[in-house]
C-alpha positions as CSV (number, residue, x, y, z in Angstrom):
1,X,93.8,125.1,120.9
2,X,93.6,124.2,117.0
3,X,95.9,127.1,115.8
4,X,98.6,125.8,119.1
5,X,98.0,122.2,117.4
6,X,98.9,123.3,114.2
7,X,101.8,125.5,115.5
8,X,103.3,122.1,117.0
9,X,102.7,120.5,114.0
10,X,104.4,122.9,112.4
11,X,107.4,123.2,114.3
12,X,107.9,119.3,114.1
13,X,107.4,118.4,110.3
14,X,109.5,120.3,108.0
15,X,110.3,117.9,105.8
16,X,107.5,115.6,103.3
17,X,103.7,115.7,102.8
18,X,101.2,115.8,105.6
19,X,97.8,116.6,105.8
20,X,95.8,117.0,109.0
21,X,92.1,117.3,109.2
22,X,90.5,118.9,112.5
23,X,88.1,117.8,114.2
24,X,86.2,121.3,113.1
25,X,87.0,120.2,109.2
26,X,89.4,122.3,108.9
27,X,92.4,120.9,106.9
28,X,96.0,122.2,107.0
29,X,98.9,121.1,105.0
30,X,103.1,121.0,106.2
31,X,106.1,120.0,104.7
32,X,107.8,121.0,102.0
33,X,106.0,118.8,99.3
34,X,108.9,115.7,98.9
35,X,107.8,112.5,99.6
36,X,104.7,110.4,99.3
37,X,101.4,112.5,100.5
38,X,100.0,111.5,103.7
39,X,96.7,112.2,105.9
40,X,95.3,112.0,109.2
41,X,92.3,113.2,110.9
42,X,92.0,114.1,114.6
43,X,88.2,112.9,115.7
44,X,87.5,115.3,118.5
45,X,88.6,118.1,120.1
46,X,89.5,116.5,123.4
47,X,92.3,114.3,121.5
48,X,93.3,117.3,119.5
49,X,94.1,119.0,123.0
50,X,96.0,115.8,124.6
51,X,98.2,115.7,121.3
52,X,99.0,119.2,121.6
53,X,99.9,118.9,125.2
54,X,101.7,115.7,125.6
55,X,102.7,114.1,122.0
56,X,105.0,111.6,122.9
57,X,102.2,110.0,125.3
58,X,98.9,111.3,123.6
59,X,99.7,110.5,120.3
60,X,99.5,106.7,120.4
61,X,96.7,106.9,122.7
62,X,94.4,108.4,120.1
63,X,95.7,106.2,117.5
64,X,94.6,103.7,119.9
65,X,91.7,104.3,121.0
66,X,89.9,105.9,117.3
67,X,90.8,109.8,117.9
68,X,93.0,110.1,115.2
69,X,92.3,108.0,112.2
70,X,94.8,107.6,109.3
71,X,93.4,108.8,105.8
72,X,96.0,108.0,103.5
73,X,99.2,106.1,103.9
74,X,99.3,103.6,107.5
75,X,100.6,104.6,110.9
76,X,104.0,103.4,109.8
77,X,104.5,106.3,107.4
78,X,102.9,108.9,109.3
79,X,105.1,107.6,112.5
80,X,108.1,107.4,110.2
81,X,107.5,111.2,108.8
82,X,107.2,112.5,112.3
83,X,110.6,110.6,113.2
84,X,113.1,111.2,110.3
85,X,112.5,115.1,110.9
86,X,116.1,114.6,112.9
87,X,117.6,117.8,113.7
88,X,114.9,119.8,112.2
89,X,112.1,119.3,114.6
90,X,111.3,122.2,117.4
91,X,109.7,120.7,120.6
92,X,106.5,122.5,122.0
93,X,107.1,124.2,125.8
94,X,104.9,121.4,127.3
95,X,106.4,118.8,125.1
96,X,110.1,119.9,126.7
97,X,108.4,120.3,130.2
98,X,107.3,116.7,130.3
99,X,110.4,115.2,129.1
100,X,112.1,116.6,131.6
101,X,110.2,115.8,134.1
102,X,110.3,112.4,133.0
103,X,114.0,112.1,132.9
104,X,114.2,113.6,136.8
105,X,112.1,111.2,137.9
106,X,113.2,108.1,135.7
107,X,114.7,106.5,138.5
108,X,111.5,105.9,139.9
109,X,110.0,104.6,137.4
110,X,112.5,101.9,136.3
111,X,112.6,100.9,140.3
112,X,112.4,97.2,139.4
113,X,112.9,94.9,142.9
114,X,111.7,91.5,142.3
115,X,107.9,91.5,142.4
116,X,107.7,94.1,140.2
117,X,109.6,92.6,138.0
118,X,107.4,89.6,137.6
119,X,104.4,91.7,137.2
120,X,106.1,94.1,134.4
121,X,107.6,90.8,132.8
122,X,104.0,89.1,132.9
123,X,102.0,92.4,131.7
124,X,104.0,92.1,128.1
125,X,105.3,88.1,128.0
126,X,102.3,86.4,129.5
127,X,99.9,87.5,126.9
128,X,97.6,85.1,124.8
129,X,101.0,82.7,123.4
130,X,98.9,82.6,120.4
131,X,99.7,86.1,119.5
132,X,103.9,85.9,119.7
133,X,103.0,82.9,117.0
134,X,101.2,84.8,114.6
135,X,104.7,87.2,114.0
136,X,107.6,85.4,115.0
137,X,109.8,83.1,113.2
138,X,109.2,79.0,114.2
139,X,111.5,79.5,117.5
140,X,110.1,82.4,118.5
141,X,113.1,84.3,119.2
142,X,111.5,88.0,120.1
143,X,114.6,90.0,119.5
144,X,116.8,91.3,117.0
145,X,117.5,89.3,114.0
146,X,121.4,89.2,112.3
147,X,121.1,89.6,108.7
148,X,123.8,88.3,106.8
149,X,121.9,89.7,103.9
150,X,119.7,92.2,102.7
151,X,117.5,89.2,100.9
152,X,118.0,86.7,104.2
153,X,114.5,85.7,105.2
154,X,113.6,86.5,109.3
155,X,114.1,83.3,110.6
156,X,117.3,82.4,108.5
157,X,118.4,85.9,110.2
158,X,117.1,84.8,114.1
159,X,119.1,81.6,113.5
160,X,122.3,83.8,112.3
161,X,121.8,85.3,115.5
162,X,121.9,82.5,117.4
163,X,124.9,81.4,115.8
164,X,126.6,84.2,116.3
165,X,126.3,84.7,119.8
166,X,127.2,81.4,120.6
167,X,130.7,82.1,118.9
168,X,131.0,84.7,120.6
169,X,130.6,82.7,123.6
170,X,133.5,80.5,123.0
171,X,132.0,76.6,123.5
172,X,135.4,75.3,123.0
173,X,134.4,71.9,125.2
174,X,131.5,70.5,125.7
175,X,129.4,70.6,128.9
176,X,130.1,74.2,129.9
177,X,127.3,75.3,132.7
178,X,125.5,78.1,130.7
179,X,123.2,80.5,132.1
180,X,120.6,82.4,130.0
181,X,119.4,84.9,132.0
182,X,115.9,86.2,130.3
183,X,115.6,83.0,128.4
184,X,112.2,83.7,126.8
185,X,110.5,80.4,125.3
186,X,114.0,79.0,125.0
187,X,115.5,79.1,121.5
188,X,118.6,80.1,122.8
189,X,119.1,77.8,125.6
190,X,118.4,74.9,123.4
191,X,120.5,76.0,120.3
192,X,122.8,76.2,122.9
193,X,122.8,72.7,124.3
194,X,122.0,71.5,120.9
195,X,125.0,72.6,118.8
196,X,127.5,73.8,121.3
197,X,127.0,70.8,123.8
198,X,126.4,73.1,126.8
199,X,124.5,72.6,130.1
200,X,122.0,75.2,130.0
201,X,119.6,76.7,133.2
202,X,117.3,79.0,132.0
203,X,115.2,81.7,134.0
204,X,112.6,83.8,132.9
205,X,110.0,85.5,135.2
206,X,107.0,84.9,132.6
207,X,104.9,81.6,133.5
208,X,103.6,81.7,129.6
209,X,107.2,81.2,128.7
210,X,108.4,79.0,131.4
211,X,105.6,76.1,130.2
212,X,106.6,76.4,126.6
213,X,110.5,75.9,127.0
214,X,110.0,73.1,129.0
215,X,107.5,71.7,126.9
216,X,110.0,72.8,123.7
217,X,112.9,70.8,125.9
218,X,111.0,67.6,126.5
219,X,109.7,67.4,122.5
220,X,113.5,67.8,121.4
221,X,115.0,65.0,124.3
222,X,116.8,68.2,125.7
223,X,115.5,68.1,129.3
224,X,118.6,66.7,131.0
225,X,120.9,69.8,129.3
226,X,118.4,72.3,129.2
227,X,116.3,73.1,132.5
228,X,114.4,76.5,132.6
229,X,113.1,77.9,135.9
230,X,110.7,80.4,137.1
231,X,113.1,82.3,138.9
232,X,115.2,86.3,139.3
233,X,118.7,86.1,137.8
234,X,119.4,87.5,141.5
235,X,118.0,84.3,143.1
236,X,119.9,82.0,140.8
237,X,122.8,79.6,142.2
238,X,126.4,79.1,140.3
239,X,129.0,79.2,139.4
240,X,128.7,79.2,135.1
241,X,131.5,79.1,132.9
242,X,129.3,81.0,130.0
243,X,126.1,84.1,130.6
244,X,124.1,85.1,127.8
245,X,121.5,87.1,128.2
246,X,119.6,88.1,125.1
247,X,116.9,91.2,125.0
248,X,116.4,90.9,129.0
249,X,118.9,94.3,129.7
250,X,115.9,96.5,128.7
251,X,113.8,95.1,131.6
252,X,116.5,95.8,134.6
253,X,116.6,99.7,134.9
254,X,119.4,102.0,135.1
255,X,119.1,102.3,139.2
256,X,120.0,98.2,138.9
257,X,122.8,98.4,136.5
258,X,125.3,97.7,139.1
259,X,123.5,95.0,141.4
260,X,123.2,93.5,137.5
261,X,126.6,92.9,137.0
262,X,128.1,92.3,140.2
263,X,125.6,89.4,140.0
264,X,126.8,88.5,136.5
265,X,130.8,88.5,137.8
266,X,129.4,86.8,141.2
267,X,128.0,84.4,139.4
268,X,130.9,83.9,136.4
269,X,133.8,81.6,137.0
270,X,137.5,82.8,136.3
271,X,137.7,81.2,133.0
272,X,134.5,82.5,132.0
273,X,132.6,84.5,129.3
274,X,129.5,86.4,129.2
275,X,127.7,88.0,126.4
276,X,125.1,90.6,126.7
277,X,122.9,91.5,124.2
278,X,120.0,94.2,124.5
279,X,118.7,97.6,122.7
280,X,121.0,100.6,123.2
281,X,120.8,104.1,122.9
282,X,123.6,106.5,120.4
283,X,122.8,109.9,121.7
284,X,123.4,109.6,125.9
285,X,120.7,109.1,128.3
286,X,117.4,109.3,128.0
287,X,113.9,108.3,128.6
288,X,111.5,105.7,128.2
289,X,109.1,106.6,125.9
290,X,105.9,107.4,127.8
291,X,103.6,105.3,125.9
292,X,105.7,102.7,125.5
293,X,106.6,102.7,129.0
294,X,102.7,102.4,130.0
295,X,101.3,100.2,127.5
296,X,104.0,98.1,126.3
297,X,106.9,97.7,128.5
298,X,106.7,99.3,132.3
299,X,109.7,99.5,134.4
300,X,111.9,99.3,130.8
301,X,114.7,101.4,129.7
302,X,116.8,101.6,126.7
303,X,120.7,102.2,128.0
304,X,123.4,104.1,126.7
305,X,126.6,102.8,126.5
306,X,127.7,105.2,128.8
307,X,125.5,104.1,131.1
308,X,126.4,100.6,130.9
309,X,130.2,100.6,130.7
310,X,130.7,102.6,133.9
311,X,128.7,99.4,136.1
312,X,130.9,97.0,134.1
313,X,133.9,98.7,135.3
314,X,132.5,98.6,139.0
315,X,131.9,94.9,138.4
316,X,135.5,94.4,137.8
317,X,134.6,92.9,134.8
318,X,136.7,93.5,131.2
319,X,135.1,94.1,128.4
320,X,136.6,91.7,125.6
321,X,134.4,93.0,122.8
322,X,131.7,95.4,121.5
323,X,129.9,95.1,118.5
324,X,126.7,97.9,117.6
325,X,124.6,96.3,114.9
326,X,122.5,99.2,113.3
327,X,119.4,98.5,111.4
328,X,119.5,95.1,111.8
329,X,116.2,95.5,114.4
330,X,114.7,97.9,112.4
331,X,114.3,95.3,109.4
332,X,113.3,92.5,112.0
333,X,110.4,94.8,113.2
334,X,109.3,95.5,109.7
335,X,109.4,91.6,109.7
336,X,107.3,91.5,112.7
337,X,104.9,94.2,111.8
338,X,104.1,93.2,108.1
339,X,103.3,89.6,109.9
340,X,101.2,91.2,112.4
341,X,99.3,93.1,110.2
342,X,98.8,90.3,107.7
343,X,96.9,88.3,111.0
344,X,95.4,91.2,112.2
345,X,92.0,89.5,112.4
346,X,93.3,86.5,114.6
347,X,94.5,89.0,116.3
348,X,91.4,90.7,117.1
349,X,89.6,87.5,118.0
350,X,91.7,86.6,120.5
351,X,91.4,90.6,121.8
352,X,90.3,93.3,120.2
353,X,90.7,96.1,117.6
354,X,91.7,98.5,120.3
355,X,94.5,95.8,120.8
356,X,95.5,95.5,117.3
357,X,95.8,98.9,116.8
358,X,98.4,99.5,120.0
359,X,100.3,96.6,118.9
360,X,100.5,98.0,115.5
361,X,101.7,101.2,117.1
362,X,104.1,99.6,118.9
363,X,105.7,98.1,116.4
364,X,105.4,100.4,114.0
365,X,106.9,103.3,116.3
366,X,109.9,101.2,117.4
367,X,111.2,100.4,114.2
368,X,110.9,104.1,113.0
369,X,112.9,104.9,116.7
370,X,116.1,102.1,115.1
371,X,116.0,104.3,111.8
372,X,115.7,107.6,112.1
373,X,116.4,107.8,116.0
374,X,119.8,106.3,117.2
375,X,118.6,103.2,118.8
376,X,120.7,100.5,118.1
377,X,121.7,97.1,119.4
378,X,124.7,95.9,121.9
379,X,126.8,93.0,122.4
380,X,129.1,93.6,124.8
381,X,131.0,90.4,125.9
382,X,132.6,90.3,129.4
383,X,135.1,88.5,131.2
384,X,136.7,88.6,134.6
385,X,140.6,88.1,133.3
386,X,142.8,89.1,130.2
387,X,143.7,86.4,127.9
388,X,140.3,84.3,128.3
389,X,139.5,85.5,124.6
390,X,141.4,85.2,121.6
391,X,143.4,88.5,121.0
392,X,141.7,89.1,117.5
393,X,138.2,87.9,115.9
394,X,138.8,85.9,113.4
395,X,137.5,82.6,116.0
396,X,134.2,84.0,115.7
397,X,133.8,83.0,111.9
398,X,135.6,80.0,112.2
399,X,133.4,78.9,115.2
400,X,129.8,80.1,113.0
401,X,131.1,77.7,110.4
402,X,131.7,74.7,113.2
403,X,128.1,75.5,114.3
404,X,126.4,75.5,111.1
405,X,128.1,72.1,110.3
406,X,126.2,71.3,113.7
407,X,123.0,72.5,112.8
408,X,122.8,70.8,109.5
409,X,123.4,67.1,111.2
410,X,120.8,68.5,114.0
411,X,118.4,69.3,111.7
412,X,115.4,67.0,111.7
413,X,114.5,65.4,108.4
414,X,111.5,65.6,106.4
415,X,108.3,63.6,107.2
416,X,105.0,62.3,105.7
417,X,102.1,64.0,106.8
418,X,100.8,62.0,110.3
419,X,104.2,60.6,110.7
């Protein structure tokens, strides 16, 4: 089993500096030299023989739970060696067997009726609320950030976002019902009733989340525009005259894509707009990552556009605009990770090392996935007639600068300590 471990190894890095240690002492080297030097060690045999078999599940699972330790350089490099190696990388037999089982029976595991959408919603969203605080900006917005610049600091970017979906969204009177489907803790609903003047209903299937955008609505003197509910997007009453849904398209499955937006054109008025924003794939179909998928986020699935467009269509829906931003998420989830790690031991009081180490994995392995492995993000704003939308772009800059004039007089001012 050590020399087939070494073949894989092989046949995946061709490219840098890597040194692996078996669990027998033996060492091997790969690459071709370039880059900075890195080392792991596999602890036991057992793990050695998992990795071998099944890399793309087994390989976070020892990083996990202590069976492969990192030696030189962090799980970020090794994850982001292992990753760049695009198009010269040779999948094992077993690796290309389990991947394709995987895709055949994807269906299946994105099956995502209600109650199992609450449960896969609650087993990532209604964790300790503590934790989301220790590596998010102040509004907690947990998805990607817009930089307008390289230098632009996370939560300048999150709030760039903000703005610039809610130009896209067209608030050109006030009052609009708005529905934010996926609404998280609520920094988009309220920026939205805030600075565009809309009437915002919220649902979100997490209860952690429900209880802090309420809470956040009351403490702001929002609660008659913005009311968030514990409730499906399928369950939810309209008509609206604007959608947004922001980083909740991951959680709906490809086997829902249609019931998803012959809800959103149910649900939109004639007049209206939507705007969906979520992760997306550039290379086709695919799969959920198995580790990701069993640790992280069950029932999820990153879409390709191909996937998506095809159920708009069905909808009866236009598609007024498309915009792919690149590596925008990849620099929010160095953001999130450098955060992470620099409250690691918080972290670990409030679970445990084991925990600190998957969620370092996690984020570590998903920002590698935006730069060296197609994934991108969406926003794909919809409509149910022509001519609802201006017929070229330029009202999306004129309508960040109207709501940045907003935020500034919205923006609380500075106060003595115990004020």
């Amino acid at each position: 089993m050590e020399r087939l471990l070494l073949q894989v190894i092989s046949r995946v890095v061709r490219r840098g500096t890597l040194s692996v240690t078996l669990a027998s002492g033996r060492r091997a080297s790969f690459g071709d030299g370039t880059g900075i030097p890195l080392a792991m060690r596999f602890t036991s045999v057992q793990w050695q023989r998992r990795v071998c078999l099944d890399p793309e599940l087994a390989l976070g699972e020892a990083y996990m739970d202590g069976g492969l330790i990192v030696e030189q350089g962090d799980i970020a490099d090794i994850l982001a060696l292992f990753m760049a190696q695009v198009g010269l990388a040779v999948p094992s037999v077993s690796a290309k067997l389990f991947m394709k089982l995987r895709f055949l029976f994807r269906r299946l595991a994105q099956f995502n009726p209600r109650e199992r959408s609450q449960q896969n919603v609650a087993h990532h969203y209604d964790l300790d609320g503590r934790l989301y605080s220790l590596f998010l900006d102040a509004d907690r917005q947990y998805s990607c950030a817009y930089f307008e610049r390289p230098d632009q600091t996370l939560d300048d970017a999150q709030l760039a976002k903000k703005r610039h979906i809610a130009a896209k969204l067209l608030f050109d009177r006030p009052d609009l019902a708005t529905l934010d489907i996926g609404c998280g803790w609520g920094g988009m609903g309220l920026y939205l009733a805030e600075n565009a003047g809309a009437r915002v209903t919220g649902v979100t299937l997490s209860q952690e989340q429900l209880g802090v955008a309420r809470n956040r609505a009351n403490e702001r003197g929002l609660a008659e525009r913005a009311a968030f509910r514990l409730q499906d997007y399928r369950d939810t009453p309209g008509p609206f005259d604007r959608i947004v849904s922001v980083g909740m398209f991951e959680h709906v499955g490809v086997g829902h894509y249609d019931e998803y937006f012959a809800r959103v054109a149910e649900l939109l008025t004639d007049d209206g707009v939507a705007l969906i924003h979520s992760i997306g794939r550039s290379e086709g179909p695919g799969i959920t990552n198995p580790w990701i998928a069993k640790y992280i986020f069950p029932g999820g699935y990153i879409p390709a556009l191909s996937e998506v467009l095809p159920a708009i269509e069905r909808a009866g829906l236009y598609v007024t605009d498309i915009e792919i931003l690149r590596l925008h998420y990849a620099e929010t989830l160095k953001a999130w990770r450098e955060r992470f790690l620099a409250h690691r031991e918080e972290v670990e009081r409030l679970y445990d090392a084991r925990f600190v180490r998957m969620f370092e994995f996690y984020l570590a392995s998903s920002e590698m996935a935006f730069r060296h492995q197609g994934m991108m993000i969406f926003q794909v704003q919809l409509a149910r007639r022509e001519g609802v939308v201006p017929m070229t772009r330029g009202y999306i800059a004129e309508a960040e600068a109207a709501l940045k004039a907003m935020e500034t007089r919205h923006r609380p001012g500075l106060r003595l300590a115990g004020e």
